[in-house]
N, C-alpha and C positions, 0 to 999 in steps of 0.2 A: 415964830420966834426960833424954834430948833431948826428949821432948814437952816437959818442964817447963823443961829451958833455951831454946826456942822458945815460950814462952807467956809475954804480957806480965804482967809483975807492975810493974813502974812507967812510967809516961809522965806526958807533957804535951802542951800542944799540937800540936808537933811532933814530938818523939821517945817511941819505943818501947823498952823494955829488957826483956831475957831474965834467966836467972843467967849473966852472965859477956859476956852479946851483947846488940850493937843489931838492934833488929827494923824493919826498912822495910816500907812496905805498900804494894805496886808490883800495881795491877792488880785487888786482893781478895786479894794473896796476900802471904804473908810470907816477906819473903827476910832471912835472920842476915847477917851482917859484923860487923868488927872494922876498926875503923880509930885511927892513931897516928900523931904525927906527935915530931921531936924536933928542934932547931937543925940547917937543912939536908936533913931528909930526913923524908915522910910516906908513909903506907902506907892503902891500904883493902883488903880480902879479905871478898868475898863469895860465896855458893853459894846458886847456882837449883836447889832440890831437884827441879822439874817436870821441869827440861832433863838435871840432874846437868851443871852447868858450876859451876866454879870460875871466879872472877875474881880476879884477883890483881895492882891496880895502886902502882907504886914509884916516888917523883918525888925529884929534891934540891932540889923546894922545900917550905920548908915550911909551906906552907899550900896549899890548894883542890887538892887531887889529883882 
């Protein structure tokens, strides 16, 4: 089931999408996240499977985190 929610099945120019995630292509590699934002607060959450690091950042603006 994660291979196929980390394999793109839709994009564009710019963006890459998994089932359920955005896919970034940082390097030749591809790193998932999740990012939301709602009046007053945004989130992104992403994971470097190479490193195993979690990033997990939370702003009360909402927009450009």
């Amino acid at each position: 089931m994660l291979t196929d929610m980390f394999k793109c099945h839709s994009s564009d120019d710019d963006d890459k999408y998994g089932y359920g995630i955005w896919l970034a292509d940082r390097k030749n590699r591809i790193m998932p996240y999740f990012a939301g934002s709602d009046p007053g607060v945004s989130f992104v959450s992403s994971y470097d499977r190479e490193k195993d690091l979690l990033i997990v950042k939370v702003s009360n603006f909402e927009e450009d985190v």
